[in-house]
Backbone as a ProteinNet text record, in pm:
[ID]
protein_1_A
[PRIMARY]
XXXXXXXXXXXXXXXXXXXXXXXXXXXXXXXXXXXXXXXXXXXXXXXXXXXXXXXXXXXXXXXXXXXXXXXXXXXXXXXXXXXXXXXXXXXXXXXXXXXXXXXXXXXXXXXXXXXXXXXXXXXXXXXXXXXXXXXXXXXXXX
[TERTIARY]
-13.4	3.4	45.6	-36.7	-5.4	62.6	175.3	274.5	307.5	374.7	343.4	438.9	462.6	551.5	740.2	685.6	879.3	913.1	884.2	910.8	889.2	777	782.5	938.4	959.6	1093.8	1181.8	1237.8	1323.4	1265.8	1167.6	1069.7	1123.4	1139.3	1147.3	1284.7	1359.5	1522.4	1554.9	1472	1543.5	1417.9	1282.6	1187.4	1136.8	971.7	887.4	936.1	954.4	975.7	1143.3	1190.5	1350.6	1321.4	1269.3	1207.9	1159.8	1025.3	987.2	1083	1181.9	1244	1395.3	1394.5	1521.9	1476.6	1339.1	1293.5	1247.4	1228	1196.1	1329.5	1453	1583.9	1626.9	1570.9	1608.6	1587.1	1651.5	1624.7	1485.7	1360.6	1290.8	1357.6	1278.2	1281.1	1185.5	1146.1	966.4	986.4	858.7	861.2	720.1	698.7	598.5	550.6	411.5	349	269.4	296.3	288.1	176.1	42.2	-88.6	-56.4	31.5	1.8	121.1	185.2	237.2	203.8	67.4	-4.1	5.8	50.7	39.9	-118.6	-148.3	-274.8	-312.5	-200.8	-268.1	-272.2	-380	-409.2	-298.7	-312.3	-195.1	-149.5	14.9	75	86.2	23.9	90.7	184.4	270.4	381.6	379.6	430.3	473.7	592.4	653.8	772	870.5	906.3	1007	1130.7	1139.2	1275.5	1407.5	1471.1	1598.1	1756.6	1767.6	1846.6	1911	2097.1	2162.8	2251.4	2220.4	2290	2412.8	2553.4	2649.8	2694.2	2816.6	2806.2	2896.6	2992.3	3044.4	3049.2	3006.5	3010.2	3100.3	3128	3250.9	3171.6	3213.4	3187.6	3108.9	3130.7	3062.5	2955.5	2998.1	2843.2	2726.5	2619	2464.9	2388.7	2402.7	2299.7	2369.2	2478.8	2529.5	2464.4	2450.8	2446.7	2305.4	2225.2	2064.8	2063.4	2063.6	2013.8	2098.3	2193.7	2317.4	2393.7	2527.9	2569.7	2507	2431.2	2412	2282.1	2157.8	2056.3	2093	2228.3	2258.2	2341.9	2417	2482.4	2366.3	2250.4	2193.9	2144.9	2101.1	2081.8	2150.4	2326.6	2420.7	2371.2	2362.9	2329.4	2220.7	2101.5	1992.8	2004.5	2070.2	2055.7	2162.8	2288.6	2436.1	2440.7	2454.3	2510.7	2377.3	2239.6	2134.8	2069.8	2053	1958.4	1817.8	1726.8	1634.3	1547.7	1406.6	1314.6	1206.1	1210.8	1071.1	999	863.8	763.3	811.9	743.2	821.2	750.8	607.2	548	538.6	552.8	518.9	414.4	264.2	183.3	185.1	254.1	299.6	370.2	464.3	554.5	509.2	389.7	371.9	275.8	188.6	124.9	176.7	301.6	416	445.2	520.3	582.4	474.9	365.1	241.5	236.4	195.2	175.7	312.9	416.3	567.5	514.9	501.2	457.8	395.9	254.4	177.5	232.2	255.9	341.5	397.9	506.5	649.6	574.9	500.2	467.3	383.7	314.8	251	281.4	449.7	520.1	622.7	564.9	646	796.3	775.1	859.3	810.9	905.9	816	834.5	733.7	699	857.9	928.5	1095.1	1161	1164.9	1238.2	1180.8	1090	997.3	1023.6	1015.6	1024.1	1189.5	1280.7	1406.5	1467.7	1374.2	1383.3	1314.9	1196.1	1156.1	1176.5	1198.1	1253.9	1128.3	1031.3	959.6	943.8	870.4	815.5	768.2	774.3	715.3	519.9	550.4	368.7	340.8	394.4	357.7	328.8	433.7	406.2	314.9	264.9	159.1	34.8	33.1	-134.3	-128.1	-18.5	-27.7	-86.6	-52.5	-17.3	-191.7	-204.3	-352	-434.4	-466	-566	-588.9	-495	-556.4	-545.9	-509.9	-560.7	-690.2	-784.1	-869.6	-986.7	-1084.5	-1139.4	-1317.2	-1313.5	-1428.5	-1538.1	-1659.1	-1786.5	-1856.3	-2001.8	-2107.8	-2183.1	-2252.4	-2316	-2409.6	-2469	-2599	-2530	-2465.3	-2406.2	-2419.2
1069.2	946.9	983.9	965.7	982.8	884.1	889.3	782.3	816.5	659.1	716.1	806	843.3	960	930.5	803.4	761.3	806.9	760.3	757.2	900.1	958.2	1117.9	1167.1	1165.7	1194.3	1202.9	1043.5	1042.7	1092	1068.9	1140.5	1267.4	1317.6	1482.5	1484	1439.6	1496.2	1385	1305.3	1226	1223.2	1227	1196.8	1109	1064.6	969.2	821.1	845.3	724.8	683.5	782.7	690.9	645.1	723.2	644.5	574.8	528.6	396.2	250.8	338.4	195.9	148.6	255.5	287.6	113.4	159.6	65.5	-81.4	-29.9	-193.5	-295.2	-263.3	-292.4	-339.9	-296.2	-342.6	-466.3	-496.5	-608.1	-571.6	-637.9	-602.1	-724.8	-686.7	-775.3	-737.3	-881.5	-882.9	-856.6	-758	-643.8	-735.6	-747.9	-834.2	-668.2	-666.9	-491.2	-530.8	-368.6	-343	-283.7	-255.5	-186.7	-56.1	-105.9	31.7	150.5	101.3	195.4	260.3	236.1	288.9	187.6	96.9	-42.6	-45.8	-79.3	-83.5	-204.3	-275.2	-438	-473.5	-634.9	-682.3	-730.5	-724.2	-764.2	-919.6	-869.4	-1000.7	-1008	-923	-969.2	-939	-910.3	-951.8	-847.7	-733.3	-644.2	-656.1	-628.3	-561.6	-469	-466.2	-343.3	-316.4	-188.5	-204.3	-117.4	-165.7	-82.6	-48.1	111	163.8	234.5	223.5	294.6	393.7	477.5	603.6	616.6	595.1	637.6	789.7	843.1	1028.3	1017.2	917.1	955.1	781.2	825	739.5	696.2	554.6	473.3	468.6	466.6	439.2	318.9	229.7	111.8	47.1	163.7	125	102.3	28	-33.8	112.9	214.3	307.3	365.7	386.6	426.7	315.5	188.7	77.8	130	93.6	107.3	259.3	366.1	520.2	578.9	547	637	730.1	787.4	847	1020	1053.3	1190.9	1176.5	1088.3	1086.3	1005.9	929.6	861.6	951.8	1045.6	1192.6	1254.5	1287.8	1373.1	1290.8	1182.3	1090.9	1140.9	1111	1139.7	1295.9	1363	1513	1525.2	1483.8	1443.7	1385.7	1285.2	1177.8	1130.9	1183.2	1072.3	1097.4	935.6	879.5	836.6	832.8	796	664	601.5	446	499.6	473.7	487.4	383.7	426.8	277.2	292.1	310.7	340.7	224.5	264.6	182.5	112.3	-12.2	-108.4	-91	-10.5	24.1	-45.1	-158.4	-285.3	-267.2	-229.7	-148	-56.6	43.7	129.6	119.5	87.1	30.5	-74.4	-148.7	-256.1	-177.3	-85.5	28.5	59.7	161.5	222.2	152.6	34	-81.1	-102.2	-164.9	-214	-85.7	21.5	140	144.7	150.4	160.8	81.8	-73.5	-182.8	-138.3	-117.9	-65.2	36	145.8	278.8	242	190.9	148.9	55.3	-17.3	-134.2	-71.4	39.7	108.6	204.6	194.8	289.1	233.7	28.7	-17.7	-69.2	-129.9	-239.7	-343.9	-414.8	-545.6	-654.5	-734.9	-793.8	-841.7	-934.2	-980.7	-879.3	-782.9	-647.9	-593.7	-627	-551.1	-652	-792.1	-854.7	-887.8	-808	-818.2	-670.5	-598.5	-470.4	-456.4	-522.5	-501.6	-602.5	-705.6	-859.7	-902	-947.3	-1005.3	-1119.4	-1222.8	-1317.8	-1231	-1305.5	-1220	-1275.4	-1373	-1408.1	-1279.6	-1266.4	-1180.1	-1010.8	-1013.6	-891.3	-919.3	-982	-1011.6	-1016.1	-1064.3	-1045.1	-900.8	-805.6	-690.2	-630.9	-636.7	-540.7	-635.1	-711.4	-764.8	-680.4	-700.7	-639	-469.8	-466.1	-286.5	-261.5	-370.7	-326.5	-371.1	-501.6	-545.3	-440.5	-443.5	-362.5	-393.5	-264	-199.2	-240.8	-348.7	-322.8	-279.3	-232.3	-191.2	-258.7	-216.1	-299.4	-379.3	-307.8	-373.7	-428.6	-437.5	-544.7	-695.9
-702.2	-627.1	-485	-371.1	-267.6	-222.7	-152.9	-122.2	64.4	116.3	252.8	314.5	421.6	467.2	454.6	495.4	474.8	308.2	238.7	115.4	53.4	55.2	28.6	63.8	174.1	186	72.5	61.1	-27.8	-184.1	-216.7	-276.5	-374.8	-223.5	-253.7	-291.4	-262.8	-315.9	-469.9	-425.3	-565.9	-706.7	-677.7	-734.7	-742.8	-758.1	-728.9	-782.6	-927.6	-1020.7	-944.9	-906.1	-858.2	-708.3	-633.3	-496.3	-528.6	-609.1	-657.4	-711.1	-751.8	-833.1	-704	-659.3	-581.1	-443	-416	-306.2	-326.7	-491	-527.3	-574.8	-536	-530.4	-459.7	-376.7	-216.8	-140	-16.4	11.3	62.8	131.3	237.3	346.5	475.6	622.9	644.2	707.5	787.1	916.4	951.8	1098.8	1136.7	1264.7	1330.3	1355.5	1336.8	1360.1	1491.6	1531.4	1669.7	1698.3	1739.4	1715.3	1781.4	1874.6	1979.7	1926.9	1798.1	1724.2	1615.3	1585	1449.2	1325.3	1372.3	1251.2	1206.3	1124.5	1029.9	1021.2	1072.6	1047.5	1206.1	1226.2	1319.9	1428.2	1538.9	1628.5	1582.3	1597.9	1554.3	1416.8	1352.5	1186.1	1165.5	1023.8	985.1	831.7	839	715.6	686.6	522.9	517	503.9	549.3	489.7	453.1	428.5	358.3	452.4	458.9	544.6	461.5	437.1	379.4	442	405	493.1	389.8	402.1	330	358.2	283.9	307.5	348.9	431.3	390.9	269	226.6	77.1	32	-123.4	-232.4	-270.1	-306.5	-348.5	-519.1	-632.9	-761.3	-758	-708.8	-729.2	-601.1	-520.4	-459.1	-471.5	-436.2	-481.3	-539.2	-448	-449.7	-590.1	-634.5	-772.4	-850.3	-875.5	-983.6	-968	-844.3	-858.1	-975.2	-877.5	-936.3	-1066.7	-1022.7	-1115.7	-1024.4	-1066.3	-966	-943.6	-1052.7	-991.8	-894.3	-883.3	-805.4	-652.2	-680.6	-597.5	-453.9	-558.5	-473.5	-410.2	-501.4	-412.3	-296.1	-271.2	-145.5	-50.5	-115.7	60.2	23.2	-28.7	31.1	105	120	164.9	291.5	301.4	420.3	430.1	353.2	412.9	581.5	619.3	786.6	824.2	753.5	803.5	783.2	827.3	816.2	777	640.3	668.1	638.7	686.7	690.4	627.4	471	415	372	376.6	353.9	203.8	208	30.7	-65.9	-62.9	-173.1	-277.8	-267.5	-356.4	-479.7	-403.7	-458.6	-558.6	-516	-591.7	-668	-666.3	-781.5	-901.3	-869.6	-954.5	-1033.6	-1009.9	-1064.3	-1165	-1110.3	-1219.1	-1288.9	-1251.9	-1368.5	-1461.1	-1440.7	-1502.4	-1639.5	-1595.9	-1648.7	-1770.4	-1707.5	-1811.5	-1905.2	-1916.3	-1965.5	-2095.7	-2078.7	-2190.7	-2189.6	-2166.7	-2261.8	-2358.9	-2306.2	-2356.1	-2529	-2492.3	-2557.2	-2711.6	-2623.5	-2742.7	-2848.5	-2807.9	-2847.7	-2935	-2914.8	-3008.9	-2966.3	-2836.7	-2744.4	-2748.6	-2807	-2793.8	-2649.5	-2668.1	-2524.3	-2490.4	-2595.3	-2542	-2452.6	-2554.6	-2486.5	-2379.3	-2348.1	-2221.4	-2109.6	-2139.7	-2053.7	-1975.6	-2068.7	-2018	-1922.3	-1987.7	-1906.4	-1750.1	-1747.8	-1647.4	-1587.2	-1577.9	-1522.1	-1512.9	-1592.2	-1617.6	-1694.2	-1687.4	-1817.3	-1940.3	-2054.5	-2158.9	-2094.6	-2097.8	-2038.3	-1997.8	-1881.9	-1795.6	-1861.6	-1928	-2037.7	-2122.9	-2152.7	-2271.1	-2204.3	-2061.4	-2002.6	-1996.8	-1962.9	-1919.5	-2080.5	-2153	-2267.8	-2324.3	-2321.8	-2368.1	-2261.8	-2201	-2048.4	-2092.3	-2125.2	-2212.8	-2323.3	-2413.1	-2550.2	-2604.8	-2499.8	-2534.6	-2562.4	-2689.2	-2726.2	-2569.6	-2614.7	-2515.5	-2523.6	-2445.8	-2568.4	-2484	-2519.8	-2439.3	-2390.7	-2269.4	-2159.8	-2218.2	-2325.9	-2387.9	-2504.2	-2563.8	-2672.3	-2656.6
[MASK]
++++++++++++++++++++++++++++++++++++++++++++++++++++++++++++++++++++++++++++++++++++++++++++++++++++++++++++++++++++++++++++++++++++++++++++++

């Protein structure tokens, strides 16, 4: 999974699946994008993102402990304690992963309640997921 440069970052010291979940925690704020800064979208639109400020030391009950836990949350301030950073919200990406957990999890004999309380979902919502790939396959010419 290629992911964009902000996020590789954190990426690298904490790992993909905790940068993934770490950002989907977060608040985002909408950035009006700028063309003449490498924005991808049309002048004047409107992305979000996410803005994280790394402590240099951990209080027990700080967010980044409740989100990660405290040992992935340590390696952060080792990484980046005193830094603000601004990674991309990977929304995308994350709904991928989640989606993916979904049926794993499911096929492994989670049921949709329990799935839907884990991932903060509807069970609906777990049940289109977990239908959408168990539906059987047929052939073109059938």
């Amino acid at each position: 999974m290629e992911l964009p440069e902000s996020v590789q970052e954190i990426a690298e010291v904490i790992g993909v699946e905790s940068a993934l979940y770490l950002i989907s925690k977060l608040p985002t704020c909408e950035v009006k994008d700028n063309p003449s800064h490498g924005a991808k979208h049309r002048a004047g639109g409107v992305s979000t993102r996410v803005i994280l400020y790394v402590p240099k030391k951990l209080k027990p009950n700080h967010r980044l402990v409740q989100i990660l836990g405290e040992e992935r949350a340590q390696k952060l301030v080792e990484g980046f304690g005193g830094e603000t950073l601004h990674p991309a919200n990977c929304a995308g990406h994350y709904r991928r992963w989640r989606n993916s957990e979904v049926v794993r999890m499911h096929s492994e004999g989670v049921t949709e309640t329990e799935l839907a309380q884990i991932m903060g979902l509807t069970r609906r919502h777990i049940l289109n997921l977990t239908r959408a790939t168990s539906a059987p396959m047929t052939a073109a010419n059938d």
